[in-house]
Structures are given as structure tokens and as C-alpha cells.
C-alpha positions as CSV (number, residue, x, y, z in Angstrom):
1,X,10.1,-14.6,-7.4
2,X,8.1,-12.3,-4.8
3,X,10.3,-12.4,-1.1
4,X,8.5,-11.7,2.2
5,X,9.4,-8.8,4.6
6,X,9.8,-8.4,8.1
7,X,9.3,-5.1,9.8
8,X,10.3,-5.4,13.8
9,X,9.5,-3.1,16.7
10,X,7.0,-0.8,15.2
11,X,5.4,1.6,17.3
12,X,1.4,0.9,17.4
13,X,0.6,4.2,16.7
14,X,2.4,3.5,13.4
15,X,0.5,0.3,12.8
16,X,-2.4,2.4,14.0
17,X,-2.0,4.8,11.2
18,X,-1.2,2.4,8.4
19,X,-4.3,0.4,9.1
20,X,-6.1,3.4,8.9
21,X,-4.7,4.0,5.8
22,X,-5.1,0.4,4.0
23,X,-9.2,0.8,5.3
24,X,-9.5,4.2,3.2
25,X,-7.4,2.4,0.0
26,X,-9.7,-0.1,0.5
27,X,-6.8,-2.4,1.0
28,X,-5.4,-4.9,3.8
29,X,-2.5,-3.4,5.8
30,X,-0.5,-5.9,3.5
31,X,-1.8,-4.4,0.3
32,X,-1.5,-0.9,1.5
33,X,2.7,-1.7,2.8
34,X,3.0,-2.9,-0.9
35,X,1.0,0.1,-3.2
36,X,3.8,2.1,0.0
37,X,7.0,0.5,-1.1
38,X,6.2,0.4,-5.0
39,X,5.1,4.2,-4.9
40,X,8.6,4.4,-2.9
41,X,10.6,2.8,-5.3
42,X,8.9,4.2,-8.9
43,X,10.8,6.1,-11.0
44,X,10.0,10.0,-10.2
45,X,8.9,12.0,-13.4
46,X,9.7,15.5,-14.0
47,X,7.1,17.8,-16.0
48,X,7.2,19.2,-18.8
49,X,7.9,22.7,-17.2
50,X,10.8,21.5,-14.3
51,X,12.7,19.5,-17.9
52,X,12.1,22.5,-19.6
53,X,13.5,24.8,-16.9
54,X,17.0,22.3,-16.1
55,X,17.2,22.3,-20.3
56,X,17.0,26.2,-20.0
57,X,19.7,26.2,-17.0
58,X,21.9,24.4,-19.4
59,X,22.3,28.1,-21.3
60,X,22.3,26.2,-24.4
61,X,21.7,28.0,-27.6
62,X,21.7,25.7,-30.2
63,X,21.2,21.9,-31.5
64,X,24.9,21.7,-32.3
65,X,25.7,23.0,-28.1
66,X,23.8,20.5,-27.1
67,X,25.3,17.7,-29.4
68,X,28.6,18.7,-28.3
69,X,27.8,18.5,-24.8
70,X,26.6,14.8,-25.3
71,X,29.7,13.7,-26.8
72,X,32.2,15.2,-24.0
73,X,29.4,13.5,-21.7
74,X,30.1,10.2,-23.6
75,X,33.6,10.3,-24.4
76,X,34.4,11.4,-20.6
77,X,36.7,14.9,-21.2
């Protein structure tokens, strides 16, 4: 069920800004705090390239590394 917020004591030149904003989105200064707190809250996804360089960081060499690492991961040693 959706809830309603309460921001209190927010400087105007905040509220300034943020209206400014919604007006370029398009958007009232309610939709444009929403699209702000979803965008806050979204899952971050890594590229291709950033996965690819923690994978390599990992100094893993083969399937079986890898597999071994998951089950000490899982069974906690």
C-alpha cells in the first residue's frame, strides 16, 4: 500500500532547485521526489567491464577454482 512522506525544514533554495528540476522532467515536484527516491533505492548494475575486472581480481584460473570457492562461500570455512 503506497505511504506518504513528510520532509520538514527544507531550505528554499532546495525546494527552489527541485522545482526546477520536476519543470525540466516534465514532472510535479511530487513526481520528480518520487522518480529521486526510486532512482535512490534501485539496484546499482555493474558493466560488463567493472564484473569482468572484480572476476579477474579474483586471480582465478579455472572453472573448478571458482567452484571451490563457491562451496567454502556456502559451507562457511
Amino acid at each position: 500500500m503506497p505511504a506518504s512522506l513528510s520532509i520538514k525544514n527544507v531550505p528554499e533554495e532546495i525546494v527552489t532547485r527541485l522545482k526546477e528540476r520536476a519543470a525540466r522532467h516534465h514532472r510535479s515536484l511530487q513526481g520528480e521526489l518520487l522518480a529521486l527516491l526510486e532512482e535512490a533505492v534501485k539496484p546499482k548494475r555493474k558493466s560488463v567491464r567493472d564484473l569482468r575486472k572484480e572476476i579477474s581480481e579474483l586471480g582465478l584460473q579455472t572453472p573448478g577454482e571458482a567452484l571451490d570457492m563457491i562451496r567454502e562461500i556456502r559451507d562457511g570455512r
